[in-house]
N, C-alpha and C positions, 0 to 999 in steps of 0.2 A: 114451398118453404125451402130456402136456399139454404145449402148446406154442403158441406165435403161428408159423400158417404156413399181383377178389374186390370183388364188392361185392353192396350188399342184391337179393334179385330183383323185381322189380319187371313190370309187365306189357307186353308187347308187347319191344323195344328200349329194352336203356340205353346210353347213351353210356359207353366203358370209353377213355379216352385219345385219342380220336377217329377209333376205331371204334365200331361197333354190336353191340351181344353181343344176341341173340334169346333168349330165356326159351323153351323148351317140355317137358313132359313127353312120355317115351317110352314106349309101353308094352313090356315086357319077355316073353320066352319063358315064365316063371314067372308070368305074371300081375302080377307089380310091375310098379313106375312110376318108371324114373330124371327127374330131374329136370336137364335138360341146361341148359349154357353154350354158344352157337354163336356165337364170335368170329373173323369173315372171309367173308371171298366164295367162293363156289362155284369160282368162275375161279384165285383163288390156284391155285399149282404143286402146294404140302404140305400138306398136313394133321398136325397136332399133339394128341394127346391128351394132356391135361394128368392127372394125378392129384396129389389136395391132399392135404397133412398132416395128423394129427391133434392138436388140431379144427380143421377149416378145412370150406369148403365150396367147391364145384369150379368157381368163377369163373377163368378163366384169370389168371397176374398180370398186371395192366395197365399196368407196366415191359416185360413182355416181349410183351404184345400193341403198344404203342407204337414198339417197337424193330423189329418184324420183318413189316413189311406183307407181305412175298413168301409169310407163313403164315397158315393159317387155322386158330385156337386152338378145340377144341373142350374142356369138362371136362362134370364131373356131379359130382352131391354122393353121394356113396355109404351104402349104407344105414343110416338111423336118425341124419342129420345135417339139423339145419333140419328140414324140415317133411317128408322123406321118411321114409319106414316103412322099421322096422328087417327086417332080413334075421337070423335066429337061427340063429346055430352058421355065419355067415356063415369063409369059410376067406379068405386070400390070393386061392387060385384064379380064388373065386368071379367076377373085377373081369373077368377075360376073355372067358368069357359077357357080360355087362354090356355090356360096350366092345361086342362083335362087335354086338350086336342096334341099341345105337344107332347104329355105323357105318353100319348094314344102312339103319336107318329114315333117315340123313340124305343115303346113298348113296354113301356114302365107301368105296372099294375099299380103295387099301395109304393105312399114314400110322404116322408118328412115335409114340412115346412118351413124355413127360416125366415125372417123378417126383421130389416132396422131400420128404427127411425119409422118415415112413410111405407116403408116396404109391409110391414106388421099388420096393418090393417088388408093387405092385399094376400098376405099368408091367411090370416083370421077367417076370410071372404071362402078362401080355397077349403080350408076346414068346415065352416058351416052349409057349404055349399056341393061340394065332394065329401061326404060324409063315409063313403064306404071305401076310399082312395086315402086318405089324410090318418095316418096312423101319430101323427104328434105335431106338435107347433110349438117354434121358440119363436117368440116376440124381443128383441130386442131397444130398449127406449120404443116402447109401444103409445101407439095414440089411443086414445080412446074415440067412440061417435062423438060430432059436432054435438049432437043432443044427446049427450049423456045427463041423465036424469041427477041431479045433487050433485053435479062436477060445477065449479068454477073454469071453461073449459081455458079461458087464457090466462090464467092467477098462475105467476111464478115464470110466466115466459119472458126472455129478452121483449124489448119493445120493438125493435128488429122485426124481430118474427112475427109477435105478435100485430105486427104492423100488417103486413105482408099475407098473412092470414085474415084477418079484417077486411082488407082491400077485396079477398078472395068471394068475402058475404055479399058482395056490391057488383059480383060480376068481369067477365073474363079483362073488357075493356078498360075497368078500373085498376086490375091486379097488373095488365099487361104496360099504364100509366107509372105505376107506383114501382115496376122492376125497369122500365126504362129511364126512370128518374133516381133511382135510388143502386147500391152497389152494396154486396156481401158483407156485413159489419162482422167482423173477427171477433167482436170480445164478447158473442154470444158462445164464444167457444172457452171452456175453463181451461187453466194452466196443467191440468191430464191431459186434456183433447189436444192442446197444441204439442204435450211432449210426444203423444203416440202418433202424430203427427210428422213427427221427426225419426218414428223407429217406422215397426213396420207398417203401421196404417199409412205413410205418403200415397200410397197407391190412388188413396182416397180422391186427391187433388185431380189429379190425371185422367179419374174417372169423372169426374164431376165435369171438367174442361171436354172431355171427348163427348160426353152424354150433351152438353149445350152445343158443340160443332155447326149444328144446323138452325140453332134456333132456338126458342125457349119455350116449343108449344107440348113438349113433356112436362114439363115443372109446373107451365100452367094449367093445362091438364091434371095435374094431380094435387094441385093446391085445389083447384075447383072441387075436386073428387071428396077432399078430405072434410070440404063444409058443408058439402048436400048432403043427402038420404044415403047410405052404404049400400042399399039392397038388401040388407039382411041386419040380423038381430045377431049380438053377440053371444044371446043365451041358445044360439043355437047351436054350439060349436060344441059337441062333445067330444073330441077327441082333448089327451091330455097337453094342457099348457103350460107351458115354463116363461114367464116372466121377467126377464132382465134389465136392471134400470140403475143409472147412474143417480145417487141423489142429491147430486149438486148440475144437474141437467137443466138449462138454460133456455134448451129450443122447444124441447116437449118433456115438464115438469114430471117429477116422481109420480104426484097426484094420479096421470092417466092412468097410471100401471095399477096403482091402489085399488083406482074404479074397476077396472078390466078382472083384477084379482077377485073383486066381489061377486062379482055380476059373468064371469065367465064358469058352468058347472064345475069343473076340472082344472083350478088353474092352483099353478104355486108361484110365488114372489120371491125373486132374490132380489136383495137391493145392493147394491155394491157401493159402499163409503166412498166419497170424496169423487166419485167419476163422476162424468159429463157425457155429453151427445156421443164420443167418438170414442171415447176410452172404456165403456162400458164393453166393448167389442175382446177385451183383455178376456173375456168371461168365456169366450168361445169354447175353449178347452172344456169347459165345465157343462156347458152346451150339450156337446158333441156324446157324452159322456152318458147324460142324459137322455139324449135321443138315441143312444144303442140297447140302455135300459127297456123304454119302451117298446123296443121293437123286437123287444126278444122273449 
């Protein structure tokens, strides 16, 4: 699901807002190799795992690493984005493994979960799945399951997307057809999404260009992900959920957040007037806020 939603990596420490993000590869239980984000000090209170959109790559945002020194942002870029190796027949689930191992290698006991856009359902995975690790989850423009029970799941989507996502039901050869015939339609984005586009979300772009660098077998990858089986049930996810959702949101409609709210034990809904896919992210502050709540 193409979309702008972080910066180049680079060796040793980059300066991300006036923190230090660390660059390292992790090696994995499977013999792969995540390619981690470590923004924050050891001493911080929380720990934050961030999961990025697709395409993006798993730089924490550097609006919400700037805002919230009391957290330490960790992300990764997930498989077959940038210069990491694809994971094949890779599911939702998979990101929960993932997450566990490099908590493991950077020592991080319990910690948050963040998630936008596609990323949400790979936080949600980490939650029901790390149950004794995942101390809270914010969903930002959250998806719901392809088979959500009484959801319309494409009503309300740009036809873009909803295009692009369709192609994804018919198989990788089909999706990988339809992205090399067809190019990014912008006016799935509202006139919020292009102004925060111009303040601080730009970063968004940069991400999005550097995460496709090598190719487009993350995006396809996670468009595949998004319309099979997740691995898991969403009613499994007890830890508490915060809900964040633009309701003039084009790519993945208010409705998923609704479903998610119903059918998640623990969740709360904020809806944020007049935002869209990208500008919903205005909300972080309020996020942040929330997630110290819980963890205290």
């Amino acid at each position: 699901m193409r979309g702008v939603t972080g910066i180049g990596r680079g060796a040793g420490g980059v300066l991300v807002s006036g923190a230090v993000t660390t660059e390292l590869d992790v090696p994995l239980r499977d013999r792969r190799t995540a390619h981690v984000h470590d923004c924050g000090a050891d001493a911080t209170p929380v720990t934050v795992v961030w999961h990025h959109g697709t395409p993006q790559i798993g730089t924490p945002p550097p609006p919400f690493v700037a805002a919230t020194p009391r957290l330490r942002w960790v992300g990764y870029d997930r498989p077959g984005y940038d210069r990491t190796a694809r994971q094949p027949g890779r599911s939702i689930a998979s990101a929960a493994a993932d997450v566990g191992d490099i908590a493991d290698a950077l020592g991080i006991d319990r910690f948050a979960v963040v998630g936008h856009s596609g990323g949400s359902p790979h936080a949600l995975a980490c939650a029901a799945l790390l149950p004794e690790r995942v101390l809270a989850v914010v969903c930002f423009a959250g998806m719901a399951p392809f088979d959500a029970e009484g959801l319309d799941w494409f009503a309300g989507m740009h036809p873009a997307g909803a295009g692009e996502l369709r192609a994804s039901t018919d198989g990788a050869a089909a999706l990988e057809a339809l992205l090399a015939a067809t190019e990014f339609d912008a006016t799935q984005f509202t006139p919020t999404d292009h102004a925060a586009l111009q303040r601080e979300w730009a970063f968004l772009g940069t991400s999005a260009g550097q995460a496709t660098s090598n190719g487009i077998g993350g995006l396809v990858d996670d468009d595949l992900a998004y319309v099979r089986p997740w691995g898991f049930a969403v009613e499994q996810v007890t830890a508490p959920v915060l809900l964040i959702h633009g309701d003039a949101d084009q790519i993945i409609p208010l409705a998923h957040s609704q479903w998610l709210a119903e059918h998640l034990p623990d969740a709360e809904l904020r809806v944020r007037p007049d935002d869209g896919h990208l500008s919903v992210l205005d909300g972080g502050v309020d996020a942040v806020a929330w997630i110290l709540e819980q963890a205290t």
